[in-house]
C-alpha positions as a Markdown table, in Angstrom:
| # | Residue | x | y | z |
|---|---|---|---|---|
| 1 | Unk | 15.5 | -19.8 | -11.0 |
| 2 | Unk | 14.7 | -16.9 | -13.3 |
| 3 | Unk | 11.4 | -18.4 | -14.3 |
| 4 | Unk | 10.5 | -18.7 | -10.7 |
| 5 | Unk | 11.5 | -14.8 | -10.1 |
| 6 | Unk | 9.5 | -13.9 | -12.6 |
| 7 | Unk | 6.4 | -16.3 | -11.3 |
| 8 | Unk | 6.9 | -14.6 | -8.0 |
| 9 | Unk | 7.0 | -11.2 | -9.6 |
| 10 | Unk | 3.9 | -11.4 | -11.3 |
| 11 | Unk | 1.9 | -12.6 | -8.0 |
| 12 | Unk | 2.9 | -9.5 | -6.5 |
| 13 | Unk | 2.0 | -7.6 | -9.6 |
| 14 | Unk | -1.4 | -9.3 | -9.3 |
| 15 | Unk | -1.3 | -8.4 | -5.4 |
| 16 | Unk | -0.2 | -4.7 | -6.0 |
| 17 | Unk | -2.8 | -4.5 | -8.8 |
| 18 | Unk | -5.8 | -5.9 | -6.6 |
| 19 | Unk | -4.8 | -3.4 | -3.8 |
| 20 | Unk | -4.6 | -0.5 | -6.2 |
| 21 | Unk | -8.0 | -1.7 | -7.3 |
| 22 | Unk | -9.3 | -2.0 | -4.3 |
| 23 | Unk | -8.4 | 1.8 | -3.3 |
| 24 | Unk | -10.0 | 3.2 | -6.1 |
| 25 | Unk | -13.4 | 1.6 | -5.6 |
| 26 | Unk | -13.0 | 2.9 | -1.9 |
| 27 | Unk | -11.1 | 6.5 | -1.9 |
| 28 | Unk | -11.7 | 8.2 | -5.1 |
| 29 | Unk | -14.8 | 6.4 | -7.2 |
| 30 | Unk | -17.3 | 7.4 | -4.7 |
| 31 | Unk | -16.1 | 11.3 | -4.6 |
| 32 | Unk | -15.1 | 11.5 | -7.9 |
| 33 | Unk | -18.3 | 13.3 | -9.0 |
| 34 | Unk | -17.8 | 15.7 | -6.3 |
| 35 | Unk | -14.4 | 16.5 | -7.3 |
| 36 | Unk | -14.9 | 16.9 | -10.6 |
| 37 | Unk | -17.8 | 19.8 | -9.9 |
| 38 | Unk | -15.2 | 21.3 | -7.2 |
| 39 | Unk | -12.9 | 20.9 | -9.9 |
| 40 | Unk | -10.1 | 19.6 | -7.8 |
| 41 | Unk | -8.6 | 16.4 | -5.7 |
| 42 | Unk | -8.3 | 17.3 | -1.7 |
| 43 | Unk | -5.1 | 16.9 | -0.6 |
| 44 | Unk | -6.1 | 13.9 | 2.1 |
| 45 | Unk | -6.7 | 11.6 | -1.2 |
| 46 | Unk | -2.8 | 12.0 | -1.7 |
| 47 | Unk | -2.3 | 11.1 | 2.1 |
| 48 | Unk | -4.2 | 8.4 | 2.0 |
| 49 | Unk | -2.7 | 6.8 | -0.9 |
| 50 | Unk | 0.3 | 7.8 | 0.1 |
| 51 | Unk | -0.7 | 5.8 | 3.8 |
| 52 | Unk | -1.6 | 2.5 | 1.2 |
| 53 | Unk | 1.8 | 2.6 | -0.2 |
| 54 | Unk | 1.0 | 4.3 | -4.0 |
| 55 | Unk | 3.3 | 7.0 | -3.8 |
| 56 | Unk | 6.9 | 7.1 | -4.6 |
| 57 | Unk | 7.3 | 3.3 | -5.8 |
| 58 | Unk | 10.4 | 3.8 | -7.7 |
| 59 | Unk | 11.8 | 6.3 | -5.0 |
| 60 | Unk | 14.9 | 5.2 | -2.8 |
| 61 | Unk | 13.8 | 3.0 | 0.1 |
| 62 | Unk | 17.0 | 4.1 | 2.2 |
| 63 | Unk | 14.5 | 7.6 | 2.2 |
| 64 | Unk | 11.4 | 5.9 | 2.6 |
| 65 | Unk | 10.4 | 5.3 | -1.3 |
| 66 | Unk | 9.1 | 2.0 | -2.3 |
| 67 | Unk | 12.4 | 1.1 | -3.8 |
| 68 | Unk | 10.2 | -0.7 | -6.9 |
| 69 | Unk | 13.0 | -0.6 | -10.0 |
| 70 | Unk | 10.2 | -1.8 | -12.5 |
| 71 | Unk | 7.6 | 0.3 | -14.1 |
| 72 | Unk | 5.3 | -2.4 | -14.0 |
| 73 | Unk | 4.1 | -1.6 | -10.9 |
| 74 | Unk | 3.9 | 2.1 | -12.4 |
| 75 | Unk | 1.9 | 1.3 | -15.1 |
| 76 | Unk | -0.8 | -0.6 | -12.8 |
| 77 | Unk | -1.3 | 1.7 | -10.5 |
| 78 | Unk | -2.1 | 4.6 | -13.8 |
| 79 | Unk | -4.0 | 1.5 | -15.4 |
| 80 | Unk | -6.7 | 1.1 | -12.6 |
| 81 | Unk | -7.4 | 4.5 | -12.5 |
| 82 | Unk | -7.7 | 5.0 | -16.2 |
| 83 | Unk | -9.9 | 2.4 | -16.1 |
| 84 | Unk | -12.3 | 3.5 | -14.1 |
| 85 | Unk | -12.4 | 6.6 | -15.0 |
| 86 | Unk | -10.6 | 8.2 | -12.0 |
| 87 | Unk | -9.1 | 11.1 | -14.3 |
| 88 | Unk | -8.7 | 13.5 | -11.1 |
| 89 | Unk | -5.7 | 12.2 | -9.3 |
| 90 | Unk | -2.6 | 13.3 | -11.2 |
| 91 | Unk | -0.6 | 10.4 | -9.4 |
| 92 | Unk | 0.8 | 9.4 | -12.7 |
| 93 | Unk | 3.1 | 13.0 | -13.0 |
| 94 | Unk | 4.0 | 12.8 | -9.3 |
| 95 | Unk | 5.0 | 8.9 | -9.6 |
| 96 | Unk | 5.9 | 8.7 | -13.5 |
| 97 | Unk | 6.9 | 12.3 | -14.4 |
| 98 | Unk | 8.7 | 14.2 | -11.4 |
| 99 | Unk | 9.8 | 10.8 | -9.1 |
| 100 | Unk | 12.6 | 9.8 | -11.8 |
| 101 | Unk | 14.1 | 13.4 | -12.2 |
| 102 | Unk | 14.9 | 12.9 | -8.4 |
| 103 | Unk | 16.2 | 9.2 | -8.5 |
| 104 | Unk | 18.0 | 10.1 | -11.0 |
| 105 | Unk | 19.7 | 13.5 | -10.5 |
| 106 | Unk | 18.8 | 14.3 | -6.6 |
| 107 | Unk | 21.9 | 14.6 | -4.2 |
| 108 | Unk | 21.1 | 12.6 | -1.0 |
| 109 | Unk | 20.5 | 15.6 | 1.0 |
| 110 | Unk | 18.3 | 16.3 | -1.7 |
| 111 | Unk | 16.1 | 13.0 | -1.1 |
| 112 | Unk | 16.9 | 13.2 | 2.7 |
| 113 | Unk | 14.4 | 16.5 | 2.5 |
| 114 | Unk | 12.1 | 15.6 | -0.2 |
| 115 | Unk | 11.4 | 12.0 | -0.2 |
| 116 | Unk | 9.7 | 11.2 | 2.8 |
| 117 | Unk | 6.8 | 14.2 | 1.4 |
| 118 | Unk | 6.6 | 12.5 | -1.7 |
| 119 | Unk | 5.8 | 9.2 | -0.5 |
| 120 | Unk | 3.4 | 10.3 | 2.6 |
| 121 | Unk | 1.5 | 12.6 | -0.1 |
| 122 | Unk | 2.3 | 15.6 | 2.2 |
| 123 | Unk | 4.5 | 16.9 | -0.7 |
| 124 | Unk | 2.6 | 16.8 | -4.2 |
| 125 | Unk | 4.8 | 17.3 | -7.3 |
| 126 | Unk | 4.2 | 19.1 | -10.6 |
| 127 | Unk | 6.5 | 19.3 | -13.1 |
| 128 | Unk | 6.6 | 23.2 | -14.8 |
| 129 | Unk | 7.8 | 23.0 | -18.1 |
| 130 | Unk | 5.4 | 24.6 | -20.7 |
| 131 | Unk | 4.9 | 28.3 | -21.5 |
| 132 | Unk | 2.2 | 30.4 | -22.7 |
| 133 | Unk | 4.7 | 30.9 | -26.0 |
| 134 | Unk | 6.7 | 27.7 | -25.9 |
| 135 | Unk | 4.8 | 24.5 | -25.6 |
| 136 | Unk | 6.2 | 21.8 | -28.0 |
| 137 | Unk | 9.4 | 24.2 | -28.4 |
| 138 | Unk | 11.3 | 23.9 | -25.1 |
| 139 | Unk | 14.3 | 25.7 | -26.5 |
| 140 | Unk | 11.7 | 28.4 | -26.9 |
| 141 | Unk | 11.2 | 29.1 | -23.2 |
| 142 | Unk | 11.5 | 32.3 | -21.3 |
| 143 | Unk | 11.6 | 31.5 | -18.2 |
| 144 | Unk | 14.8 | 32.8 | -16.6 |
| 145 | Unk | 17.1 | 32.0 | -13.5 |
| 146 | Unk | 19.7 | 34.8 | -12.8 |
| 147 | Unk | 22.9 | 34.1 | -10.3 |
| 148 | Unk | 22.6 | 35.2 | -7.1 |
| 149 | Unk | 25.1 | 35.2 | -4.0 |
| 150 | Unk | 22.9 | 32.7 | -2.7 |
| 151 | Unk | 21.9 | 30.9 | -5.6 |
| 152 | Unk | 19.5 | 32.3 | -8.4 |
| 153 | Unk | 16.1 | 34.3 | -9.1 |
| 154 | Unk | 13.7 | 32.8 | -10.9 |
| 155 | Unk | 11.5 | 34.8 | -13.5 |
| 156 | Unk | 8.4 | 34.1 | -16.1 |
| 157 | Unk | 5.6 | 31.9 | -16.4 |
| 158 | Unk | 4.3 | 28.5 | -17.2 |
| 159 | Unk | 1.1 | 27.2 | -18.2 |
| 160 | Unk | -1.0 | 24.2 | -18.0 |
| 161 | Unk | 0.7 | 22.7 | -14.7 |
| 162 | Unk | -0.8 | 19.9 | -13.3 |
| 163 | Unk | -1.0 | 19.4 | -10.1 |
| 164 | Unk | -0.7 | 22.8 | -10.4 |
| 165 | Unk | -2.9 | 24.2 | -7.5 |
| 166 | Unk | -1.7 | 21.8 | -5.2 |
| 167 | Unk | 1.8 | 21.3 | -5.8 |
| 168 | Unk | 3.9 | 21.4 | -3.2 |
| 169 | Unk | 7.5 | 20.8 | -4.9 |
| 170 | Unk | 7.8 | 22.5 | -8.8 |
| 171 | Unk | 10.4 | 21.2 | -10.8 |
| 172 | Unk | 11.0 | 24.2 | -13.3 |
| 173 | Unk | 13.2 | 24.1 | -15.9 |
| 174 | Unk | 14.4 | 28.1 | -16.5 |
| 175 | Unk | 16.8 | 29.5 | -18.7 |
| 176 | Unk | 20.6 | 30.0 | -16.7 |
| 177 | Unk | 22.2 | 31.1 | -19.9 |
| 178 | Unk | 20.9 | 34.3 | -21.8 |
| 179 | Unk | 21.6 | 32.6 | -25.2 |
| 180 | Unk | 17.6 | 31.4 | -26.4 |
| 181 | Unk | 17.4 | 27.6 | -26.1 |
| 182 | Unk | 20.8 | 26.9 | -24.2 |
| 183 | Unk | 21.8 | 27.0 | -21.1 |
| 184 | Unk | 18.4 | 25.1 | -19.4 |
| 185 | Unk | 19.0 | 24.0 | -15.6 |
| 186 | Unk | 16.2 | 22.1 | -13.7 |
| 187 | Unk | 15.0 | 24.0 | -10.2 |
| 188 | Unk | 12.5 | 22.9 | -7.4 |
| 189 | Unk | 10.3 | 25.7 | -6.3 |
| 190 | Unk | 8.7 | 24.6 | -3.1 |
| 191 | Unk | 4.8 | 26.2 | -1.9 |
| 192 | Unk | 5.4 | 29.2 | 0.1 |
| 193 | Unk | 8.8 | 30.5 | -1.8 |
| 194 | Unk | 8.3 | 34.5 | -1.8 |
| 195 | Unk | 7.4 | 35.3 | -5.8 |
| 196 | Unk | 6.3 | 32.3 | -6.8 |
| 197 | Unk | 2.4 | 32.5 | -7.4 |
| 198 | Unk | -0.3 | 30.2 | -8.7 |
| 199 | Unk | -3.0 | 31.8 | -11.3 |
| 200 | Unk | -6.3 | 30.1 | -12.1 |
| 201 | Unk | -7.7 | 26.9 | -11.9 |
| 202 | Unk | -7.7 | 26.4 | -15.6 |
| 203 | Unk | -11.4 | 25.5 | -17.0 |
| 204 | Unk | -10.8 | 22.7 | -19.4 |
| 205 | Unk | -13.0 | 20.7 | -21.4 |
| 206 | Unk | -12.2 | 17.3 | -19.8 |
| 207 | Unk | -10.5 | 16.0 | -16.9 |
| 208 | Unk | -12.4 | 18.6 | -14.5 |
| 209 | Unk | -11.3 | 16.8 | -11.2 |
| 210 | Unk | -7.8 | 17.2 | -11.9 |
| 211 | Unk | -6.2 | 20.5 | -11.5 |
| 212 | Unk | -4.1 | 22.4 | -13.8 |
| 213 | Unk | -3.1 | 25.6 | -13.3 |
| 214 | Unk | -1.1 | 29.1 | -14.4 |
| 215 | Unk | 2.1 | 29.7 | -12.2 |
| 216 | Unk | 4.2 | 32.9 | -12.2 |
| 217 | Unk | 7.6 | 33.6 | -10.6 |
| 218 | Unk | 9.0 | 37.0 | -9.7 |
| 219 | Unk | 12.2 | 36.9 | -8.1 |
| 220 | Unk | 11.5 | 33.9 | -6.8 |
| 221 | Unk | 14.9 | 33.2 | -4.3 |
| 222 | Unk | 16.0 | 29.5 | -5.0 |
| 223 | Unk | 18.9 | 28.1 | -2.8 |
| 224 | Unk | 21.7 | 26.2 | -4.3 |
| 225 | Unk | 20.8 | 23.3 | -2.4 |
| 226 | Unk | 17.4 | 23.2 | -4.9 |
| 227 | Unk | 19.3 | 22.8 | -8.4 |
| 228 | Unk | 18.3 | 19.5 | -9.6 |
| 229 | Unk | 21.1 | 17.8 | -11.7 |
| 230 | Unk | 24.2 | 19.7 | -13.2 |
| 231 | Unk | 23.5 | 23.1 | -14.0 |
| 232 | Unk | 22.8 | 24.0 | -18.2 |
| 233 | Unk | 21.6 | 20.4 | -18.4 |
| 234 | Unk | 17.9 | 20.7 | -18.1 |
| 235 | Unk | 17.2 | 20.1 | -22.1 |
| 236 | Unk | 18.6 | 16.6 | -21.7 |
| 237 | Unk | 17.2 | 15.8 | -18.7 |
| 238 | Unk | 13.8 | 16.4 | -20.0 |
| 239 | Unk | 14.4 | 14.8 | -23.1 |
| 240 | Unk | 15.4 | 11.6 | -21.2 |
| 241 | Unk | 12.6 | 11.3 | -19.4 |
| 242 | Unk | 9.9 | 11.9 | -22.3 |
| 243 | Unk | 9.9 | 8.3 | -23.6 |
| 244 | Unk | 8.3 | 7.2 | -19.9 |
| 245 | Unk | 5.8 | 10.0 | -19.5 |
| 246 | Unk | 4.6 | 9.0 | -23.0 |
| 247 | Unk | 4.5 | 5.6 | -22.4 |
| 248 | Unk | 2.2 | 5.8 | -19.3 |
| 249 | Unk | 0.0 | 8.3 | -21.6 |
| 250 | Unk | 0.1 | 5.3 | -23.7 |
| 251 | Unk | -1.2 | 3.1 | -20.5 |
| 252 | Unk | -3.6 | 5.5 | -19.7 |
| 253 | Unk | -4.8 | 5.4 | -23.5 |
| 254 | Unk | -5.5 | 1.7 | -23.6 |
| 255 | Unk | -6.8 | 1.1 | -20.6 |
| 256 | Unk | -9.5 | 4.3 | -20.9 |
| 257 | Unk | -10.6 | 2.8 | -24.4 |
| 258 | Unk | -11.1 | -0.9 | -22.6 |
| 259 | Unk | -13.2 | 0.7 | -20.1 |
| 260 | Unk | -15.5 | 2.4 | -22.7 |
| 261 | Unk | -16.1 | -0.9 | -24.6 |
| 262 | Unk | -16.7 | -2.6 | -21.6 |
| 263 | Unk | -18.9 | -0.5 | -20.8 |
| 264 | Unk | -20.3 | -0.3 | -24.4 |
| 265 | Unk | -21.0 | -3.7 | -24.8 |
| 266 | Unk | -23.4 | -4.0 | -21.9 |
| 267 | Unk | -25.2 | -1.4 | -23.1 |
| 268 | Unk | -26.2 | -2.0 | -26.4 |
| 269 | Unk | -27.0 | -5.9 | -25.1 |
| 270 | Unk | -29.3 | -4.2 | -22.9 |
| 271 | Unk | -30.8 | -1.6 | -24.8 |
| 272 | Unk | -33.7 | -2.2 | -27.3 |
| 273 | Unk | -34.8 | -0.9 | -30.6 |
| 274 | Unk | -37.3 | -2.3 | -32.8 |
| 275 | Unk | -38.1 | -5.3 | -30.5 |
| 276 | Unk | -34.5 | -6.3 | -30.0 |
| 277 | Unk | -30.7 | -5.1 | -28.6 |
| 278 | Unk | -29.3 | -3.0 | -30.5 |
| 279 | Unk | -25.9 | -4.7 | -30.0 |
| 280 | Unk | -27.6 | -7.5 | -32.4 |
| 281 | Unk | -27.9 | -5.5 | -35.7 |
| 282 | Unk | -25.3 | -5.9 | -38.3 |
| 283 | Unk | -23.7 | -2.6 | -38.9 |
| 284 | Unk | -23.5 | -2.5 | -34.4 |
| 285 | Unk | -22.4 | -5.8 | -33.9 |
| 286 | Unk | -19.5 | -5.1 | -36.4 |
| 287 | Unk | -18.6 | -1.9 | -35.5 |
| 288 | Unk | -17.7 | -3.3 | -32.2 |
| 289 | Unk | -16.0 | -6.2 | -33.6 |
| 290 | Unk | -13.7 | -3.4 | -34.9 |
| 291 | Unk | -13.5 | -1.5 | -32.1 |
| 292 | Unk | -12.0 | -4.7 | -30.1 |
| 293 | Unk | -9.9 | -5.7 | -32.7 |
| 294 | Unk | -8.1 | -1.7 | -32.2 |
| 295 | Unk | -8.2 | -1.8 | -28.3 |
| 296 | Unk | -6.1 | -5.5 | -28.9 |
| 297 | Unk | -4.1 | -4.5 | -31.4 |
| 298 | Unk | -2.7 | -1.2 | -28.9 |
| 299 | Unk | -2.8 | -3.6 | -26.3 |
| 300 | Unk | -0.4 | -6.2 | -27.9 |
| 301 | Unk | 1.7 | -3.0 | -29.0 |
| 302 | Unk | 1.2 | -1.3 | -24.8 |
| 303 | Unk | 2.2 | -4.8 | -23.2 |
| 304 | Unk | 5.4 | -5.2 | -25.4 |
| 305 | Unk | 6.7 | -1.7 | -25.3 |
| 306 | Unk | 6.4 | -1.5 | -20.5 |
| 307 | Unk | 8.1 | -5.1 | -20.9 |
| 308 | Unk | 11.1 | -3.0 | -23.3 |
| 309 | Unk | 10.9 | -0.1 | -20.7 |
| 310 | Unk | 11.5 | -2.4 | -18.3 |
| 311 | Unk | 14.4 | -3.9 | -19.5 |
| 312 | Unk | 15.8 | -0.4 | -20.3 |
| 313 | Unk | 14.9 | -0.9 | -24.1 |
| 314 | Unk | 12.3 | 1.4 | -25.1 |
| 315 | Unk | 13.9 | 4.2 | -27.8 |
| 316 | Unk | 12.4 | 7.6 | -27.9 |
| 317 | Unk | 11.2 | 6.9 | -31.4 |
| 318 | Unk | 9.2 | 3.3 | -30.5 |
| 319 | Unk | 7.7 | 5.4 | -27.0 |
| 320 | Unk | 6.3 | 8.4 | -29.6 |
| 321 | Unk | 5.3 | 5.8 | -31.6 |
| 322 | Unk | 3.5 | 4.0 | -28.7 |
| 323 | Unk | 1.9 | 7.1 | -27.8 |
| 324 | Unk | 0.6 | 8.1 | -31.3 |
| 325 | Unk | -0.8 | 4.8 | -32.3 |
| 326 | Unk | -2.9 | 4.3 | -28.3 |
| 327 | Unk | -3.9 | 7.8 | -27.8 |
| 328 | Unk | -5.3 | 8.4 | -31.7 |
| 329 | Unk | -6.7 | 4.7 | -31.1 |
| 330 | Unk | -8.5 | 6.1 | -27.5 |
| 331 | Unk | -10.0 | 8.8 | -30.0 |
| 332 | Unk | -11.7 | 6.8 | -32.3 |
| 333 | Unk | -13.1 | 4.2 | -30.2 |
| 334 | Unk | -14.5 | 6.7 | -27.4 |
| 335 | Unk | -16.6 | 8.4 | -30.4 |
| 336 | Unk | -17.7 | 5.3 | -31.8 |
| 337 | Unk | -18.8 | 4.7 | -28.0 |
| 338 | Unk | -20.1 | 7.9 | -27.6 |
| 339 | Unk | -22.2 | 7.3 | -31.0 |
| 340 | Unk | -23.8 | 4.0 | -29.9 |
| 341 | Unk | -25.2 | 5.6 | -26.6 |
| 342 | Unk | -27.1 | 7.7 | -29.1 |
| 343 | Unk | -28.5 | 10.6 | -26.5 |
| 344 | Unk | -27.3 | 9.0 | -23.8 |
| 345 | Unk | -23.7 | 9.2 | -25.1 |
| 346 | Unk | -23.7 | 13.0 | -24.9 |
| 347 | Unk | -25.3 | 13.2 | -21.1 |
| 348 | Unk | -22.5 | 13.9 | -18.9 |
| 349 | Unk | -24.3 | 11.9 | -15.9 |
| 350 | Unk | -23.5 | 8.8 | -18.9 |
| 351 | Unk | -19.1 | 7.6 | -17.9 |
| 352 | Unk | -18.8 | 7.5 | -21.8 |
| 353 | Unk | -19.6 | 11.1 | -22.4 |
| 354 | Unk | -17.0 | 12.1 | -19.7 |
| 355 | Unk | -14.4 | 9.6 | -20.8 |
| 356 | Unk | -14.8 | 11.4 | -24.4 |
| 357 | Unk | -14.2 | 14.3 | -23.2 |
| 358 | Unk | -11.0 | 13.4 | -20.9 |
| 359 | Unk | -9.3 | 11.5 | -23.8 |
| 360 | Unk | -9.2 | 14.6 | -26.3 |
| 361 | Unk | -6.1 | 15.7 | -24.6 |
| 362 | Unk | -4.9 | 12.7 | -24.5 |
| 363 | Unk | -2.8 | 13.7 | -28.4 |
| 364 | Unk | -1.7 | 17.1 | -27.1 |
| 365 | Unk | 0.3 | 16.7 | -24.0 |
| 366 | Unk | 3.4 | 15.0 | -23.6 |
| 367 | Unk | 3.8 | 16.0 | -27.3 |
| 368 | Unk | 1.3 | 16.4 | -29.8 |
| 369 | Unk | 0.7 | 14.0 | -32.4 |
| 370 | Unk | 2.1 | 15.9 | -35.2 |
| 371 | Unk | 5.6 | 15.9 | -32.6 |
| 372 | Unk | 5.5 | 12.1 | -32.4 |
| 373 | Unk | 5.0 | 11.9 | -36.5 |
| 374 | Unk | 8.0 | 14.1 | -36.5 |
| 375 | Unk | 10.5 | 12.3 | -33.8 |
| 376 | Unk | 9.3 | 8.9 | -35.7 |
| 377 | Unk | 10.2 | 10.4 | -39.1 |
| 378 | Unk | 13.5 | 11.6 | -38.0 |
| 379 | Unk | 14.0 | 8.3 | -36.6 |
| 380 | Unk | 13.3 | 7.1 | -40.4 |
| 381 | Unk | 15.8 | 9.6 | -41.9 |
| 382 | Unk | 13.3 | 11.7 | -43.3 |
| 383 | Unk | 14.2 | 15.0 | -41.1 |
| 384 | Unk | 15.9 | 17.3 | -39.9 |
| 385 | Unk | 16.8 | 17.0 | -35.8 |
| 386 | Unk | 14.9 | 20.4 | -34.6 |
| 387 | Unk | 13.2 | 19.5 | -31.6 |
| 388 | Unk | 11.8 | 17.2 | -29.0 |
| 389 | Unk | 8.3 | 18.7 | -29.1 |
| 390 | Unk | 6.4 | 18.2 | -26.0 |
| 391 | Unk | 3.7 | 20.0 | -24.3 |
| 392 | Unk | 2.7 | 19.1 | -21.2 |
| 393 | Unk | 2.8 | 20.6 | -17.7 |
């Protein structure tokens, strides 16, 4: 009986992943060039994958979520993208960052008004964590949320939001005790709340379609009814929810590099030097024997640790080390990629070039790779329990 669950399961994960597929060649490939000159993702993308049924998977159904308990269907949806190249949607922090703080700590007056936005893509999410002066240091943040009769008054700033711009629900985690580092709570900002004020489109040096931006809050009134969670518990409810976000990063990671060999390999079968491909001299053809053996080996590793994560499994120490090992992998082979495109390789009209580019982030945010070597060495006994380093809007 199990096995047949499972048979049936995957069937719909081939289903889910064919229509996810299918939506990308459709909706964002062909205006994916645009965006990424206008620098931003219009809003009726999110409607309409919202109107295919992308948003909100794991979200309660008895509010109109997709009620999908397994982060397989997560992981496909961020996979497809990834591999195409479709860097400009920042579905993966409204489905895999923000949705689980509101499964998991939203009231159900809470869902009642929020979840039905979510899963239409009429409400976009961003998560508003990072500082310009705390980034991997959360107990380092400023940001400040002072008791009201009404509930409290945000103040300070965050940095490198995304979804930033079009956001429609913040959750932003503010200091409620005056004591640095304790005291965190969790708060959703919603567009239009007096104070609260979005800065610049920040100009990055990849992923130009997706937007990430600079908000500020001054004053900003928050009702009671918009604390998420218990109040002071905003440090562990973002450390609980780190080893998912960098597990998708991890997703995003592998299936990126797989795209860029793909791609790759056709190339150098087709192009010719000295009467033949180049893919056919030695020091080519084995360099890209390496490069598949790395994009296996993190795949192995990617496959094992969403089948732990979906069995409730995955430790913080085995998701930073998940993260490390694909994204530094992503690195290496996109430059090897690059390199064998010669000129080509460093044309941005070339996917390779911008897929280079979009993966050099990909060992900052969500911690950097120095903050993974640390939570894996601590993990080892080998230091001392500081911080849960992360840096990511």
């Amino acid at each position: 009986m199990e096995h047949e669950k499972r048979a049936n399961l995957t069937d719909e994960l081939a289903d889910f992943r064919a229509l996810v597929r299918d939506f990308v060649a459709r909706e964002v490939m062909p205006h994916h060039a645009r965006w990424e000159t206008e620098r931003i993702v219009p809003r009726e993308l999110w409607r309409k994958a919202g109107a295919a049924g992308l948003l909100g998977l794991n979200l309660p159904a008895a509010h109109g979520g997709g009620g999908i308990d397994d982060y397989r269907f997560n992981a496909t949806l961020v996979e497809e993208l990834a591999r195409a190249g479709a860097t400009g949607p920042g579905i993966s922090v409204h489905n895999d960052v923000c949705a689980p703080y509101f499964v998991k700590l939203a009231a159900d007056e809470q869902l009642a008004r929020w979840v039905p936005g979510m899963v239409s893509g009429e409400s976009i999410c961003a998560i508003a964590m990072t500082e310009p002066g705390a980034g991997s240091d959360l107990r380092g943040m400023r940001t400040t949320a002072t008791p009201t009769e009404r509930g409290w008054k945000v103040s300070g700033s965050k940095t490198f939001i995304t979804n930033g711009v079009n956001a429609d629900l913040v959750i932003t985690a503010a200091r409620t005790d005056p004591a640095v580092g304790k005291g965190v709570s969790l708060f959703v900002i919603e567009r239009g709340a007096p104070g609260f004020e979005r800065g610049r489109n920040l100009e990055k040096i990849g992923m130009h379609a997706q937007d990430t931006a600079e908000l500020s809050f001054d004053d900003v009134e928050v009702p009671r009814a918009n604390l998420l969670g218990e109040l002071g518990q905003g440090l562990a409810y973002l450390t609980r929810n780190l080893a998912q976000e960098r597990l998708t990063i991890g997703v995003q990671a592998v299936a990126a590099a797989e795209g860029a060999l793909r791609t790759t390999l056709a190339y150098v079968k087709d192009r010719a030097a000295f009467g033949q491909a180049i893919g056919t001299f030695q020091h080519n053809a084995f360099l890209l024997a390496e490069l598949a053996t790395e994009v296996k080996v993190a795949r192995v590793l990617l496959d094992w640790a969403v089948a732990e994560h979906t069995d409730g499994r995955l430790s913080a120490d085995v998701a930073a080390m998940v993260k490390l090992h694909t994204t530094e992998m992503q690195q290496r082979v996109l430059d090897r990629c690059l390199q064998l495109h010669g000129g080509y390789g460093y044309m941005a009209e070339y996917a390779v070039g911008r897929a280079w580019a979009d993966a050099r982030v990909q060992t900052i945010y969500g911690g950097t790779s120095e903050m993974m070597k640390l939570i894996i060495s601590r993990s080892l006994g080998l230091q001392e329990d500081r911080t849960d380093g992360r840096l990511r809007g």
